[in-house]
C-alpha positions in Angstrom: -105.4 75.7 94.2 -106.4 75.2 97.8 -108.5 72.4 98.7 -109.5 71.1 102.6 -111.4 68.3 104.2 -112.1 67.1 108.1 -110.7 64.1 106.8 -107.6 64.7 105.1 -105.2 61.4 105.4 -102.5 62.3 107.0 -99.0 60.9 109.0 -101.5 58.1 109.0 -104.4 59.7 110.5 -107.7 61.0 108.8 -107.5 64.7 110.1 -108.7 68.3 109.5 -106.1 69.7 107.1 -105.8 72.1 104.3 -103.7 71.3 101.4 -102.2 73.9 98.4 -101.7 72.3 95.3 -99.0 74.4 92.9 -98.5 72.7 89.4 -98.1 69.4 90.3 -97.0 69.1 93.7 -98.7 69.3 97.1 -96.8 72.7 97.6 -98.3 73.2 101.4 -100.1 71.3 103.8 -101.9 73.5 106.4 -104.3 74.1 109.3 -108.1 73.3 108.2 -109.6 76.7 107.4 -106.3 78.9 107.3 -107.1 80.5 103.7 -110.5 80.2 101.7 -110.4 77.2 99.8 -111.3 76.5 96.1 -112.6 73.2 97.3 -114.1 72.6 100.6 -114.6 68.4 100.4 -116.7 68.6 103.9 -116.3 65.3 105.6 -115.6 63.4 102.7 -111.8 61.5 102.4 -109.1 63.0 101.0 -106.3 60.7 100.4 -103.4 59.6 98.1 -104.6 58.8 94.7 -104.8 54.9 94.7 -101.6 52.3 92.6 -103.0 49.5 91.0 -99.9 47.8 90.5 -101.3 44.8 89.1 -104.6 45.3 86.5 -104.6 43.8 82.9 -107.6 45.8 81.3 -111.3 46.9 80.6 -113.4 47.0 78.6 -112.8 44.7 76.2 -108.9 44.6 75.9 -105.9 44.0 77.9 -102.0 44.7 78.2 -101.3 41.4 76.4 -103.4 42.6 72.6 -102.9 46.4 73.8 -102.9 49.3 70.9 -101.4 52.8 71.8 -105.0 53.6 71.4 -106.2 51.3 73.7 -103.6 52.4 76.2 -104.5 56.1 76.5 -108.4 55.6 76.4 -107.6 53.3 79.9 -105.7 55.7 81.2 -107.9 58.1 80.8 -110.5 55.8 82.5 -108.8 54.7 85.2 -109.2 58.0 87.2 -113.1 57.4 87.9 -112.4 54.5 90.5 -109.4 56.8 92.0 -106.2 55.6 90.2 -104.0 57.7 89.7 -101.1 55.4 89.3 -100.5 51.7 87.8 -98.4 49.2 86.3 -100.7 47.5 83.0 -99.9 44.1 83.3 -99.4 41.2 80.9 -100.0 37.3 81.5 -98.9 34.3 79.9 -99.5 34.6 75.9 -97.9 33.8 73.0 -94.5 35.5 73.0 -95.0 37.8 70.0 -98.3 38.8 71.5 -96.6 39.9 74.3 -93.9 41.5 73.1 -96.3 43.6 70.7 -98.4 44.6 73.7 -95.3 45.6 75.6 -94.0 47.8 73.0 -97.6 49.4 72.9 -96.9 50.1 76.3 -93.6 51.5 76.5 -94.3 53.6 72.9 -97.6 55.1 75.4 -95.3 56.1 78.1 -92.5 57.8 76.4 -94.5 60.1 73.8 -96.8 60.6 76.9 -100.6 60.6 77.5 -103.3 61.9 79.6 -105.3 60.4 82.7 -103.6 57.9 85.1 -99.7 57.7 85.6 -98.1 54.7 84.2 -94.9 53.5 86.9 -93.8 50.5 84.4 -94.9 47.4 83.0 -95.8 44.0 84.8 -95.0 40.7 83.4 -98.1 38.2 85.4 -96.5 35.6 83.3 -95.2 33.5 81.6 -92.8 32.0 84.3 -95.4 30.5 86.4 -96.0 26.7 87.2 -98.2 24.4 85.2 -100.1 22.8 88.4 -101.0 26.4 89.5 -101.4 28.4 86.3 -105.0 29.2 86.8 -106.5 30.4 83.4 -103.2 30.4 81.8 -102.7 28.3 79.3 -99.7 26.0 79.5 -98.4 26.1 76.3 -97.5 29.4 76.4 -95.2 28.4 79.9 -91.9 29.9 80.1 -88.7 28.8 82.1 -87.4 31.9 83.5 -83.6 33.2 82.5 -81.4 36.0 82.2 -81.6 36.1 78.5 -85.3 35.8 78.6 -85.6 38.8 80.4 -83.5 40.6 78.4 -86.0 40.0 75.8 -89.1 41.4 77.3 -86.8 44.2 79.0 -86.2 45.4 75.8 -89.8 45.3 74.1 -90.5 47.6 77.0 -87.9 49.6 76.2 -86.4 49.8 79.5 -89.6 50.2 81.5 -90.3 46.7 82.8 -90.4 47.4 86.8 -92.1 44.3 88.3 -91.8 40.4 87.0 -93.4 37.4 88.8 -92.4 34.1 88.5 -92.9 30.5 90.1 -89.5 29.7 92.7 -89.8 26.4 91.9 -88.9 26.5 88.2 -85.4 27.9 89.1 -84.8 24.5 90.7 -82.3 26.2 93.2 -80.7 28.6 90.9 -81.7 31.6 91.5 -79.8 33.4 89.4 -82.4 34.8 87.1 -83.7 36.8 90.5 -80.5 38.7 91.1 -79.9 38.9 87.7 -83.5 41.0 88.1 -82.8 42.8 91.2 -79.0 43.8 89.7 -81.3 45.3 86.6 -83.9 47.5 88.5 -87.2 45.0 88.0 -88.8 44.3 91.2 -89.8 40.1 92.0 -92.9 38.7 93.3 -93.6 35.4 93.7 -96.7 34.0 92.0 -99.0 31.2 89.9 -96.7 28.9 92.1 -96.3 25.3 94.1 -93.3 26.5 96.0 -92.4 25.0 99.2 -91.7 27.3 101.9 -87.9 26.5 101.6 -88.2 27.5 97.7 -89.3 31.0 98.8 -86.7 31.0 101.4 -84.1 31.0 98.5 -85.9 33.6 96.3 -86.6 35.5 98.8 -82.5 35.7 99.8 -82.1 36.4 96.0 -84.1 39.3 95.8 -87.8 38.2 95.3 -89.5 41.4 97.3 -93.2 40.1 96.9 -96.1 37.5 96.7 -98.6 38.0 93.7 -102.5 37.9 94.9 -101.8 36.2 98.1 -103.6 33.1 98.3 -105.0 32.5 94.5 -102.8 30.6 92.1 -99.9 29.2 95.1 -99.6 26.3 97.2 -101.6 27.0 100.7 -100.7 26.6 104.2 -100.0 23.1 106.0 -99.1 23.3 109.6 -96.1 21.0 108.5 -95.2 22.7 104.7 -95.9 26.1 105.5 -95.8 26.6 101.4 -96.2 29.9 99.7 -99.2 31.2 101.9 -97.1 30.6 105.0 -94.1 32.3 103.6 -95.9 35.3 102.9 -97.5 35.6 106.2 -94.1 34.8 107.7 -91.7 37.2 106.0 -92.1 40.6 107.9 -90.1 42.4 105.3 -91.6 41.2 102.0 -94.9 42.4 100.8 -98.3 40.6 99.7 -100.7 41.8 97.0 -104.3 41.1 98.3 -107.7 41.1 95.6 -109.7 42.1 98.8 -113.4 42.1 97.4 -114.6 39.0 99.4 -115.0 36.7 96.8 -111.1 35.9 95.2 -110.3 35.6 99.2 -113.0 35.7 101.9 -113.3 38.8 104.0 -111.7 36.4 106.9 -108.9 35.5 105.1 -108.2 39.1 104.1 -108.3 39.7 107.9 -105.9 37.7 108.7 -103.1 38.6 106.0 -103.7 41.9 106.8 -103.0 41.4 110.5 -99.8 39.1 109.6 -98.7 42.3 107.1 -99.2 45.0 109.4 -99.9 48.6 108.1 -96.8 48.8 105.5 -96.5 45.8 103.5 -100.1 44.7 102.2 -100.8 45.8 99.0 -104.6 45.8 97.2 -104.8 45.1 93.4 -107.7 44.6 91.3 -106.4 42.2 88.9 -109.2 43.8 87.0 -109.4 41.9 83.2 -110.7 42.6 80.0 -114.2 42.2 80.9 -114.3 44.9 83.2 -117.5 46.8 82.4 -118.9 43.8 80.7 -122.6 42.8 81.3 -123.0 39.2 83.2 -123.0 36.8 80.8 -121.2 34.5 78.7 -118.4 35.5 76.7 -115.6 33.3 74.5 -112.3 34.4 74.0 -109.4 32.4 72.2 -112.0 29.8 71.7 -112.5 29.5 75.3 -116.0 30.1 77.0 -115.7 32.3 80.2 -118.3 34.0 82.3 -118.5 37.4 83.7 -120.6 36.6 87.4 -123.2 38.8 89.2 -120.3 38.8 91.6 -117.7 40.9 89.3 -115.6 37.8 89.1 -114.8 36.0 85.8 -115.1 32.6 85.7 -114.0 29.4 83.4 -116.9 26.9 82.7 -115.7 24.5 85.2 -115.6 28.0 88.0 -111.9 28.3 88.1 -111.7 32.1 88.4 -110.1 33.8 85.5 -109.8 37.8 86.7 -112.2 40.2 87.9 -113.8 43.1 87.3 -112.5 44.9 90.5 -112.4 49.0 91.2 -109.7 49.7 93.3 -112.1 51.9 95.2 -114.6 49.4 95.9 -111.8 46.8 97.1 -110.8 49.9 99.5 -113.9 50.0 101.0 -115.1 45.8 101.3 -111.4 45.6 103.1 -112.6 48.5 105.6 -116.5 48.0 105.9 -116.7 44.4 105.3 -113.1 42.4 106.3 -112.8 45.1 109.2 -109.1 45.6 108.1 -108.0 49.0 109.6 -108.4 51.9 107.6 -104.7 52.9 108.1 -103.7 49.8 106.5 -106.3 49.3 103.9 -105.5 53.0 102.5 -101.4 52.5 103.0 -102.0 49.3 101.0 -103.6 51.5 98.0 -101.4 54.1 98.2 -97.8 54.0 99.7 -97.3 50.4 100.1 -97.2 49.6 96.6 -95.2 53.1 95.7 -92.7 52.3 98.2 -92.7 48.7 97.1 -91.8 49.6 93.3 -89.5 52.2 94.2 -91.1 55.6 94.1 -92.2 56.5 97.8 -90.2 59.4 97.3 -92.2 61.1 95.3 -95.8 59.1 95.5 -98.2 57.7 97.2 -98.4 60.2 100.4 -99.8 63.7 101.5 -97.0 65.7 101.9 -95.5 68.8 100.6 -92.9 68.7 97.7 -94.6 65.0 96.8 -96.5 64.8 93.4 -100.5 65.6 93.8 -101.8 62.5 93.4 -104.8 62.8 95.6 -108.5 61.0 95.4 -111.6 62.7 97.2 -113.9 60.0 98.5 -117.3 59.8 99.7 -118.9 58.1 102.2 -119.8 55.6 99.8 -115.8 55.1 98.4 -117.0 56.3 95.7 -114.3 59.0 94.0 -115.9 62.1 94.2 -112.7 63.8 92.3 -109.0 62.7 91.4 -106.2 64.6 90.7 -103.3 63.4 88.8 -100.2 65.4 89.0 -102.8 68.3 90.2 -105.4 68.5 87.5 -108.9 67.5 88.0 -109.9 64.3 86.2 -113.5 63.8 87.0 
């Protein structure tokens, strides 16, 4: 299949390009207009399909309570706003929840499954601190440890790829993080009151990222530069960003953009059960929350509880609205977070030999078709 735009994303550059797909690979990248194409996309985008590396559900369920069946009917969703990769993620539960979702998880990937690529699992949870848990509920709280880990490691049978977890709680041993990195899982920091010299320490153990920069951590002081400091100060660790204006003003995204550069910002949705809910009141657990005109979920006392984010929309607020250059807005929806978890080799570029993950937008950001591993999804 041969398929060409004026604005193919490429070595960083939108640019006139033509690209052959073979199977599942970009096979050839060429010159606008060298062969007829099957596609002509016109001036619309064509980029790297988009990694949502941390998104907990839709419509109506989540990683945590996930079914095999609910599992294949996201995945299979997930291409409309352009993903064409992800990690589901879990929060803070009880355990046997958790572990039951996990499994669900794992038992999808293995006997394999149509629509969007799943990279791992992410743990959001439950190693986070009380003070700055958000909607997490505290008595499901976990002390992070080796033999912990071991434990949700293996209801993911092997496949657990990115854990977060609050500095703090290690009290200076930081063993549990290289214990981690030793085993292949990925750290981000997270739900946390760490002081800038806590993240100093995990971040010399191994911790690699910060989970949606600003929400849920202790903020910057011009004398305790805290977690929000750290993250903007650490040139070689990389910072998750829900950029849709309202979790973090379009200001705010400006600036950790700028302080991440092009290749270490990464876009999540952090999109929750809700997603595709009506506004309105909902209760869940026995807890009233509210799905906002907005697309953010809210407690009854407005703590903010998960959104109902497309990646794709977040793409384009970051560009249009926070001004955030496109370069860096697409790298951090597409090779930032492959290169982050581990699979840049392979993901989250244009260029021959690499898998064909590719998303066609409009002028609108709005996918107008994705392929996953080459085939057409939409």
């Amino acid at each position: 299949m041969i398929i060409q735009s004026k604005n193919v994303y490429y070595d960083e550059k939108l640019q006139p390009l033509e690209l052959e797909i073979a199977g599942s690979k970009i096979s050839k990248i060429m010159p606008y207009g060298t062969v007829r194409p099957d596609h002509d996309y016109g001036e619309n985008w064509i980029i790297p399909g988009l990694i949502d590396i941390h998104n907990h559900g839709y419509n109506g369920c989540d990683a945590n309570h996930a079914t095999c069946e609910f599992i294949r009917e996201w995945m299979k969703y997930l291409p409309s706003e352009g993903v064409t990769s992800t990690l589901p993620t879990t929060s803070s539960a009880p355990r046997e929840t958790m572990l039951k979702g996990m499994e669900a998880i794992a038992q999808v990937i293995e006997e394999g499954h149509e629509g969007t690529n799943i990279l791992g699992i992410h743990s959001e949870g439950p190693f986070i601190s009380e003070d700055f848990r958000g909607a997490q509920d505290v008595a499901n709280l976990v002390v992070p440890t080796p033999e912990e880990i071991d434990v949700y490691q293996k209801a993911c049978h092997g496949h657990l790829k990115l854990v977060m977890l609050a500095p703090e709680m290690l009290k200076g041993d930081m063993t549990v993080i290289k214990y981690c990195v030793e085993n292949g899982i990925k750290v981000t920091c997270g739900h946390t009151g760490a002081t800038f010299a806590d993240i100093t320490e995990a971040r010399a153990a191994g911790a690699i990222s910060f989970t949606h920069t600003y929400n849920g951590m202790r903020g910057l002081h011009h004398r305790e530069p805290g977690v929000v400091g750290a993250a903007m100060y650490y040139d070689d660790m990389y910072a998750e960003l829900i950029g849709d204006g309202v979790h973090v003003s379009f200001p705010s995204a400006n600036i950790l953009a700028k302080t991440k550069g092009p290749h270490k910002l990464i876009s999540v949705t952090d999109s929750v059960y809700f997603k595709g809910f009506p506004v309105g009141e909902y209760e869940v657990e026995g807890q009233k929350r509210y799905v906002c005109e907005d697309g953010v979920g809210r407690l009854a006392n407005g703590t903010i509880c998960g959104s109902a984010n497309r990646l794709n929309v977040i793409l384009g607020r970051e560009i249009t609205k926070a001004n955030i250059p496109y370069q860096t807005a697409i790298n951090s929806c597409t090779c930032n977070p492959a290169n982050m978890l581990g699979f840049g080799n392979v993901k989250g570029y244009i260029k021959e030999n690499y898998d064909a993950d590719i998303v066609v937008l409009d002028e609108n950001f709005n996918p107008i078709q994705t392929y996953v591993m080459g085939k057409e999804m939409l």
